[in-house]
Each structure stands twice: as structure tokens, then as C-alpha cells.
C-alpha positions in Angstrom: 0.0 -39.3 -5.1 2.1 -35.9 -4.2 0.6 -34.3 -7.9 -2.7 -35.3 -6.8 -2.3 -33.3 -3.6 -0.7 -30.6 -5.4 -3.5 -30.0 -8.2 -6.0 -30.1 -5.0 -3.9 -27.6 -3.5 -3.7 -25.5 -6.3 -7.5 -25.9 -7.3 -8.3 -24.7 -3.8 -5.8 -21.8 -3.4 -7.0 -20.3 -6.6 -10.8 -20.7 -5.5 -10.0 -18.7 -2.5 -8.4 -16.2 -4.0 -10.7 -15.8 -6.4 -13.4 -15.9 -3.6 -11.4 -13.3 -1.5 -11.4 -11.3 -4.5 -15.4 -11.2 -5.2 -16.1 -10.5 -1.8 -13.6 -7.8 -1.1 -15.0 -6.1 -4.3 -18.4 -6.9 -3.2 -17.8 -4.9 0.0 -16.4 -1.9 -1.8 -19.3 -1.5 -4.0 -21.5 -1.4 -1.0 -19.1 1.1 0.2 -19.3 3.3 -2.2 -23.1 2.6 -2.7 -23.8 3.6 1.2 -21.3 6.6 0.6 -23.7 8.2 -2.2 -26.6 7.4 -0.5 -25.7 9.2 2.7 -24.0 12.4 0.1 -27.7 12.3 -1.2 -29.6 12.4 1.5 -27.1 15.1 2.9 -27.2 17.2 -0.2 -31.5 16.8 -0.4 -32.3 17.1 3.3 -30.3 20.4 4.6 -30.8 24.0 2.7 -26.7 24.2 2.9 -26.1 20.5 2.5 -24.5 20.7 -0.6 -21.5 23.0 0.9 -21.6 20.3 3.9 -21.6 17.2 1.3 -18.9 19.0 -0.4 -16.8 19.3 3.0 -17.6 15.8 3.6 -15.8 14.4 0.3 -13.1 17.0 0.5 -11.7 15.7 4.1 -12.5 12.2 2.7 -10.3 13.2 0.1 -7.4 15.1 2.7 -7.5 11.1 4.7 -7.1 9.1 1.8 -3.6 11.3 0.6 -2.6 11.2 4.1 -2.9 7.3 4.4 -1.4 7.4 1.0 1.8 9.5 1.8 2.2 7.8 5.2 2.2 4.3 3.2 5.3 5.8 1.0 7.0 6.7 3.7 6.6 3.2 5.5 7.2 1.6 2.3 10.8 3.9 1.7 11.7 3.3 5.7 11.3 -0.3 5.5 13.3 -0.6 1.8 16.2 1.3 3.3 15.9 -0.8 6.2 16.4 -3.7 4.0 19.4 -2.4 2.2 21.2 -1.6 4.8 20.6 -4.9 6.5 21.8 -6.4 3.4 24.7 -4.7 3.0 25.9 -5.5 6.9 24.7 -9.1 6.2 27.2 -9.2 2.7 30.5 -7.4 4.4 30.6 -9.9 6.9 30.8 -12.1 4.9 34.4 -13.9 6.2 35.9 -14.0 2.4 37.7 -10.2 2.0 37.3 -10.2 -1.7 33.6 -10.5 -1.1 33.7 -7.1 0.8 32.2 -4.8 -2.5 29.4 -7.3 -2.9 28.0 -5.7 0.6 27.4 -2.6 -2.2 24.3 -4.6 -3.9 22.8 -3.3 -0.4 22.9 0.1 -1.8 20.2 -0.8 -4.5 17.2 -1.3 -2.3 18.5 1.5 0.2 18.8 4.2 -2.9 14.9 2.9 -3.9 13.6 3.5 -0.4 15.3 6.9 0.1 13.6 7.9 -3.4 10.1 6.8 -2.0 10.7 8.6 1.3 12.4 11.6 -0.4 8.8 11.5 -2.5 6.6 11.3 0.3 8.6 14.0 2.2 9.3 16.4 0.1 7.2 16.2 -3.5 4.0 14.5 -2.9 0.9 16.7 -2.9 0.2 18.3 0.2 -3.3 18.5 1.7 
């Protein structure tokens, strides 16, 4: 009875992921289809619209790398985070050989100051 309920599970975890899938991908398509329509119309309808389509994809360019870069830099906060929860979480630990395990802490905050020293310092500006 429970591996019945598990394949059933299963079967219908999968579908919706696969169904998530199709329709996110569905939605960026029409995205992108709607963006190139209106960069069209822009580019055909105005005597300068191709300097203001232009603009238009350049600033949609700046946001994306901003998002990006401000990702990183949540993504490098919240591994450092980790690691130093980690390591106060292992050094108090109440064994005082244990003490040096507390340095397996260091491995998630040295990641997470690499991904915020990144988005700092040597990702691409805008």
C-alpha cells in the first residue's frame, strides 16, 4: 500500500514539474515574442526609433546585470551567513576536542566572500 502511494506521488510530482516547466517557458516565449513586436513597431513607426529601440534594449540590458550582480551579492551574504552560523553552531559543541571541527564553517563562509568579492569588485559594471 505505502509503494502504491509513493509511485502516485512520484507520477504526480513529476507531471507538475514538467507542467510548471512548459508553461513557464511558454510565458517567456510570449515575452520575448511581445518584446520584438513592440522593438518593431518602435523601430518602423518613429523617424529616430531605431536610436530609441536601441536605448530601450540597452537599459533592458543595464536591469538585467543589475538584478544579476545584486543576486551574487545576496547569494555571497547569505553563504557567509551560513558559515559562520555553522561554525558557532560546531564550537559549541560541549566535547573540547571537537573545537577545530567549528573550522568546516570556514568552507561555505570563504565561497560566499568569493561570490560577494565578485559582485563587488570584478563583475561588469553598467
Amino acid at each position: 500500500m505505502f509503494f502504491v502511494f509513493l509511485s502516485f506521488g512520484a507520477v504526480a510530482l513529476f507531471s507538475f514539474i514538467a507542467v510548471a516547466t512548459w508553461a513557464g517557458e511558454r510565458r517567456r516565449e510570449r515575452e520575448a515574442y511581445y518584446r520584438s513586436e513592440t522593438l518593431k513597431k518602435i523601430a518602423d513607426t518613429q523617424g529616430a526609433g531605431g536610436g530609441s529601440a536601441l536605448e530601450y534594449l540597452r537599459e533592458e540590458e543595464k536591469i538585467e546585470w543589475r538584478r544579476k550582480r545584486e543576486g551574487q551579492k545576496l547569494g555571497g551574504m547569505i553563504t557567509m551567513a551560513v558559515g559562520v552560523g555553522m561554525m558557532i553552531f560546531l564550537y559549541s559543541i560541549r566535547d573540547p576536542e571537537a573545537h577545530q571541527a567549528s573550522l568546516v564553517g570556514l568552507i561555505p563562509l570563504l565561497i560566499g566572500a568569493v561570490l560577494l568579492g565578485n559582485a563587488l569588485f570584478t563583475a561588469p559594471r553598467e
